[in-house]
Backbone as CSV, one residue per row, in Angstrom:
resi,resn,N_x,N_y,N_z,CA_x,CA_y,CA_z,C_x,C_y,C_z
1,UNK,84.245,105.518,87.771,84.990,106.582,87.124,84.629,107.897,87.816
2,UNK,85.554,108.232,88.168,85.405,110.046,88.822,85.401,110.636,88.180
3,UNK,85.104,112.255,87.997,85.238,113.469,87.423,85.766,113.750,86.657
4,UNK,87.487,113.813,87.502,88.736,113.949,86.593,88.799,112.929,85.631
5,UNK,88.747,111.584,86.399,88.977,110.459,84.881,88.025,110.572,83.589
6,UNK,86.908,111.215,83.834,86.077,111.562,82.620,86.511,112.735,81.966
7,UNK,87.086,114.040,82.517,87.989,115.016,81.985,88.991,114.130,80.937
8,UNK,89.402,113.065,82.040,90.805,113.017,81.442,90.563,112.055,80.285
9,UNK,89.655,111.013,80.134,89.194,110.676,79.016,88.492,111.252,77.754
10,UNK,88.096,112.483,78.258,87.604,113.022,76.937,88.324,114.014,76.470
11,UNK,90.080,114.260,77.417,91.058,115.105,77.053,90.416,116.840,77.003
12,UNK,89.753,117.198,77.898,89.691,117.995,78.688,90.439,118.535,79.636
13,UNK,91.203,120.005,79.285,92.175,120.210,80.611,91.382,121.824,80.975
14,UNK,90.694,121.735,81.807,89.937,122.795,82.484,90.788,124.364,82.713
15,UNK,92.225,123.812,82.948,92.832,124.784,83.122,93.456,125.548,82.127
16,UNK,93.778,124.866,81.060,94.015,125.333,79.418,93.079,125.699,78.942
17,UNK,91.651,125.275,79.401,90.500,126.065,78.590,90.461,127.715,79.217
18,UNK,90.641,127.709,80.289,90.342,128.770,81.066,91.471,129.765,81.415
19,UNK,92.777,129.272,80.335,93.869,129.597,80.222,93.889,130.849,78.771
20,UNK,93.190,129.556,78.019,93.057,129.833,76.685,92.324,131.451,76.047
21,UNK,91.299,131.399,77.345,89.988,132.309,77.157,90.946,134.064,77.713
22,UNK,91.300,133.585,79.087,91.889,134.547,79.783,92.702,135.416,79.060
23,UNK,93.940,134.868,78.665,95.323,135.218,78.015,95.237,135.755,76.654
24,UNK,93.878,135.361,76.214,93.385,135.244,74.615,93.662,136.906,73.972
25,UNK,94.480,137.446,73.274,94.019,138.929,72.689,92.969,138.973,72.289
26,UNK,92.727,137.947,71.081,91.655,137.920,70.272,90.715,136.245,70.651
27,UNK,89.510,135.995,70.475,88.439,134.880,70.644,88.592,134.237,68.953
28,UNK,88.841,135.199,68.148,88.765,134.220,66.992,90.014,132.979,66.695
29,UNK,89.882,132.030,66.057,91.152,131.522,65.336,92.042,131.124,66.752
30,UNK,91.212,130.699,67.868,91.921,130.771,68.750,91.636,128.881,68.961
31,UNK,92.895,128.102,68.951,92.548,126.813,68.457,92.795,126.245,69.585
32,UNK,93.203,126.366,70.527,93.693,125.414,72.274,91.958,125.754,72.506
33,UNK,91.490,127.023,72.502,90.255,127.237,72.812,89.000,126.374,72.275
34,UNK,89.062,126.470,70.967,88.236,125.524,70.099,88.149,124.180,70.225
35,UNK,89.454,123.648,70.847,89.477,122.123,70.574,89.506,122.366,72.263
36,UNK,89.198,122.528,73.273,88.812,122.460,74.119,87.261,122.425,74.004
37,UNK,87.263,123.373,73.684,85.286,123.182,73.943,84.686,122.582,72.850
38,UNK,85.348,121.658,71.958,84.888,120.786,70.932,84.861,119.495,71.693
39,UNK,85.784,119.153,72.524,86.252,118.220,73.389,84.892,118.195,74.306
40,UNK,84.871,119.623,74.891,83.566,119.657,75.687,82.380,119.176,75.578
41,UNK,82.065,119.716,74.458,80.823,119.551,73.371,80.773,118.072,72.994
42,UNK,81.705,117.248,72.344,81.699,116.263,72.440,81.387,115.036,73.738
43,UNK,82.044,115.588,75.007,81.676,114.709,76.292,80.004,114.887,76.670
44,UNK,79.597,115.933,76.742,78.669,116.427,76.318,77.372,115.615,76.354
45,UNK,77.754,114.968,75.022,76.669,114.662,74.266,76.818,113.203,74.352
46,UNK,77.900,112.254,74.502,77.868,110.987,75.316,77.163,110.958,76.384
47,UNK,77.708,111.993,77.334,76.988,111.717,78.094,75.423,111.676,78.530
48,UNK,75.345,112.715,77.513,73.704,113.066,77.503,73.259,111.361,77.282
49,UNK,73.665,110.922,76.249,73.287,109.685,75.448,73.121,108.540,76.191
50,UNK,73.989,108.584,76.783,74.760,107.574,78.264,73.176,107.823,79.449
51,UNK,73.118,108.708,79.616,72.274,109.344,81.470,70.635,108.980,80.108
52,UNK,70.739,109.910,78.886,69.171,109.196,78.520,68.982,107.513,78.545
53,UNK,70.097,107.150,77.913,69.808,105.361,78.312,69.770,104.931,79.433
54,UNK,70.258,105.739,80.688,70.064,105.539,81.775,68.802,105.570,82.672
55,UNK,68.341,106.797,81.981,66.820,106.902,82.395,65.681,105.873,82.256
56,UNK,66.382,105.923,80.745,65.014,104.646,80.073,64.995,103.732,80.836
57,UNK,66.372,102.967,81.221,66.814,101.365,81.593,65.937,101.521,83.476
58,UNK,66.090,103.087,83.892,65.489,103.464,85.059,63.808,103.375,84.837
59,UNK,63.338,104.076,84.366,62.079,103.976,84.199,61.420,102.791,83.711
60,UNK,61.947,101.821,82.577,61.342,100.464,82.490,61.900,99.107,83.994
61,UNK,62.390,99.800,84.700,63.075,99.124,85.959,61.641,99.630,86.915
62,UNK,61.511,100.463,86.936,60.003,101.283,88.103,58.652,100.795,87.466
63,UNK,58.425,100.878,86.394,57.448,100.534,85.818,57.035,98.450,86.207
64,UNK,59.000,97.738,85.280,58.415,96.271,85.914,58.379,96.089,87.157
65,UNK,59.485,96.899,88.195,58.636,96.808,89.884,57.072,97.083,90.189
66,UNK,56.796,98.312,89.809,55.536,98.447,89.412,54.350,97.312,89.659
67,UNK,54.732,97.257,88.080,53.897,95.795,87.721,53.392,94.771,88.434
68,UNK,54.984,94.500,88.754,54.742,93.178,90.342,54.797,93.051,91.534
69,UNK,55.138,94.291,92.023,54.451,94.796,92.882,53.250,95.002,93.221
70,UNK,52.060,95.252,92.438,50.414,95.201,92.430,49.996,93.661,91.927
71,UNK,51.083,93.091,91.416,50.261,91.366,91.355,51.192,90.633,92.984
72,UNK,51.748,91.406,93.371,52.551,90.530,94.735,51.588,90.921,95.950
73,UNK,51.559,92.141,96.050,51.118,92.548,97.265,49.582,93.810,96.779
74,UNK,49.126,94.140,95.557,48.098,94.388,95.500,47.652,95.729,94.829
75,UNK,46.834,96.199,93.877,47.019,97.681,93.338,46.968,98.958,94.337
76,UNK,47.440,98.841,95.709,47.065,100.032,96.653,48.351,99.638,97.316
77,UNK,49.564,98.945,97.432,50.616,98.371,97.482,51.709,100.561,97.347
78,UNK,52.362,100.765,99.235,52.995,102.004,98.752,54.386,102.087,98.687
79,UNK,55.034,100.373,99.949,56.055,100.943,100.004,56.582,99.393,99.939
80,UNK,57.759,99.029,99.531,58.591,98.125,99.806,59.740,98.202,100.133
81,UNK,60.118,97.514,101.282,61.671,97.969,102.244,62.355,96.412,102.381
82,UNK,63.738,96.863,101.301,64.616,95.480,101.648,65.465,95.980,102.675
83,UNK,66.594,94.705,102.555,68.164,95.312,103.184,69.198,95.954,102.672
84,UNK,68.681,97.627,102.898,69.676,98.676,102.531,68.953,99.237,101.314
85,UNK,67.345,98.918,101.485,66.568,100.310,100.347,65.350,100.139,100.673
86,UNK,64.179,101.276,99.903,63.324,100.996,100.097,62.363,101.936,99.316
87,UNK,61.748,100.951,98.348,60.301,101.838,97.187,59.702,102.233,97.477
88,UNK,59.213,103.356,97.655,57.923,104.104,97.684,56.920,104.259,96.435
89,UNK,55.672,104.413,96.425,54.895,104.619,95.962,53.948,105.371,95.738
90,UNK,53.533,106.326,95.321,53.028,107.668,95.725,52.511,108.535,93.815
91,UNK,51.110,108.983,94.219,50.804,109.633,93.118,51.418,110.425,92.924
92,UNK,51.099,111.154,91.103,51.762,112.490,90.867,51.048,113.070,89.774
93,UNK,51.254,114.365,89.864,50.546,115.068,88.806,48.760,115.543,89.060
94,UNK,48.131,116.444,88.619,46.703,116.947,89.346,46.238,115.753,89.849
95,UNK,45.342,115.985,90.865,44.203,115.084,91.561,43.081,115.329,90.532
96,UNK,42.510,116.401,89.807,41.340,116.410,89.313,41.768,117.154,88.042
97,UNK,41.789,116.946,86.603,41.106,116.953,85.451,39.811,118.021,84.976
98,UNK,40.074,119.043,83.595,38.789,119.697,83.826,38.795,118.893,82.316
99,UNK,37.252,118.787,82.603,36.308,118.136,81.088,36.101,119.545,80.205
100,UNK,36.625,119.351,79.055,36.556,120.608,78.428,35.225,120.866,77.924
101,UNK,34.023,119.736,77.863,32.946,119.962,77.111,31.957,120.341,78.410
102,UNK,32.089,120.042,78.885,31.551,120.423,80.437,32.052,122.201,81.079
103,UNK,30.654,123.053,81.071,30.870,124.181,81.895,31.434,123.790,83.229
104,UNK,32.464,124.623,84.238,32.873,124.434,85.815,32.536,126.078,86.363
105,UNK,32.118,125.659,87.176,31.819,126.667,88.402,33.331,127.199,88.759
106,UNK,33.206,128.558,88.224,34.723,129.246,88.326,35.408,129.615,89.747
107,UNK,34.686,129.117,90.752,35.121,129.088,92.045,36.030,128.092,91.959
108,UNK,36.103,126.544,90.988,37.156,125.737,90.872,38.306,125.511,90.016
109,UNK,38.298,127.220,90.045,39.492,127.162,88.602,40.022,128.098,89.465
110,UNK,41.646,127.905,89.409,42.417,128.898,89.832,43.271,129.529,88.307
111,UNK,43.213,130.603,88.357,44.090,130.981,87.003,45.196,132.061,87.441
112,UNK,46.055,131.441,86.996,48.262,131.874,87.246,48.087,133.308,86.010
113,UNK,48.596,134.073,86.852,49.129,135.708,86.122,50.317,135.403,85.694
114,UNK,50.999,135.728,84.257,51.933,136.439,83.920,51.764,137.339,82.855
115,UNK,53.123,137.357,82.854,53.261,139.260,81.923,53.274,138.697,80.406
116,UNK,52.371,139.278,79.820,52.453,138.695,78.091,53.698,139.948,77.583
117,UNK,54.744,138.970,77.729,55.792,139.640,76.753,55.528,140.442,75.173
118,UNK,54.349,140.050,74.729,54.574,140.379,73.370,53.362,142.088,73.205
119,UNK,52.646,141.999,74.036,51.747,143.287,74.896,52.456,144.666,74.969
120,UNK,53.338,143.676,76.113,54.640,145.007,76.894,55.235,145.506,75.791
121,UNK,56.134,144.647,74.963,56.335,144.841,74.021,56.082,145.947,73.096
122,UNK,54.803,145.613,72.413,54.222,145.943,71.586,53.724,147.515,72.174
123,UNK,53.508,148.116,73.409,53.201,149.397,74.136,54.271,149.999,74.226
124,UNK,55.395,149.284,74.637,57.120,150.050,74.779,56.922,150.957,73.071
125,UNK,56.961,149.835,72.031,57.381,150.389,70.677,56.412,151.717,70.613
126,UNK,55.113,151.571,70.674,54.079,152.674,70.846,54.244,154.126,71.309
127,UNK,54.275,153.544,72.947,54.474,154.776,74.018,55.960,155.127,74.537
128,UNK,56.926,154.403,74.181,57.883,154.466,74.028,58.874,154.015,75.601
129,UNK,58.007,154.052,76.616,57.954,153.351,78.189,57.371,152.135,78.560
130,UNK,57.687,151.423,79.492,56.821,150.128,80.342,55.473,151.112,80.491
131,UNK,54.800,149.854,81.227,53.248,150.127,81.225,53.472,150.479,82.575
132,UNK,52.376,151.586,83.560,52.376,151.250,84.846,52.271,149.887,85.329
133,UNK,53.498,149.598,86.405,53.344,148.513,87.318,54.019,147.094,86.307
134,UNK,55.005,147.383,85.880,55.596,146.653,85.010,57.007,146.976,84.885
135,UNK,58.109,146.825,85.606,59.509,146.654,85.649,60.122,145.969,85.198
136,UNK,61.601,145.978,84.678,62.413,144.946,84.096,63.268,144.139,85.123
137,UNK,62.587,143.010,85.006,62.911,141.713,85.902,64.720,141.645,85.813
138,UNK,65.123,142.519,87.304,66.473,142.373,87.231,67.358,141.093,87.732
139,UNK,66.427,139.759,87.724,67.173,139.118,87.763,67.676,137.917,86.674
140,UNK,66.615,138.164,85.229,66.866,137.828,84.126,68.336,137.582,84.029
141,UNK,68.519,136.217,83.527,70.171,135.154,83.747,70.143,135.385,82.196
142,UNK,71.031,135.148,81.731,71.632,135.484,80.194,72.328,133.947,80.293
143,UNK,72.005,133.590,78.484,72.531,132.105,77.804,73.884,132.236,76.755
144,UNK,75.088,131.522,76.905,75.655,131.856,75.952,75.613,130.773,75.188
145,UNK,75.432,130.571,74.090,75.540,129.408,73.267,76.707,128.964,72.545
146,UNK,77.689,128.371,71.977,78.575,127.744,71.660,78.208,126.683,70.661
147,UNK,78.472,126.919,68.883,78.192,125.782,67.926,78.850,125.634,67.431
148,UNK,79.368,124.244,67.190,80.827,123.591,66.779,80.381,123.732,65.222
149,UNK,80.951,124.196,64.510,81.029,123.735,62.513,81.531,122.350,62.216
């Protein structure tokens, strides 16, 4: 199934939505609009449903390769190559673990800066400005949300 045939099955017409919005005087009570992006909203969420069962059926598929893969060829086993693919094997996630009950020599800690939003904040309301050395991140992306009743 292509693109369009999934448009066209979930009666999606891209160009009436974007027809709808354009031409629109008013956004309210505006019903080609609504039942477009209800339509949307609806494909949506199959699909979400669809690609999460997909994952799962993916990940318990890696896991039983996995498996027999380290009883076939051994637990240090990285790559397997048929005709026309081929598994890799490869760690992920830290190499090393800190023991929380255990002091570390702070030469082995790296610690990540950011800006505590609620600080800045809280000094704007105060002093009525940013702090020195503190600008508004102009490339902050904006969310619009959309909830069906």
């Amino acid at each position: 199934m292509n693109k369009q045939e999934v448009l066209d099955f979930f009666q999606i017409d891209v160009a009436k939505l974007k027809e709808s919005i354009t031409e629109a005087t008013k956004l309210e009570d505006n019903n080609e609009m609504f039942l477009q992006l209800s339509n949307t909203s609806k494909a949506k969420q199959v699909i979400k449903d669809v690609l999460d069962e997909l994952e799962s059926v993916e990940s318990e598929a890696k896991s039983l390769i996995n498996n027999k893969a380290k009883t076939l060829y051994g637990v240090d086993w990285q790559a397997i190559v048929g005709e026309g693919y081929k598994i890799n094997r490869q760690p992920t996630g830290n190499v090393y673990i800190r023991n929380p009950e255990i002091p570390v020599n702070k030469k082995f800690i790296e610690i990540k800066e950011s800006i505590n939003t609620k600080v800045v904040d809280a000094y704007i309301e105060k002093e009525g400005k940013l702090p020195n050395g503190i600008e508004i991140n102009p490339t902050r992306g904006e969310s619009i949300r959309i909830s069906i009743k």
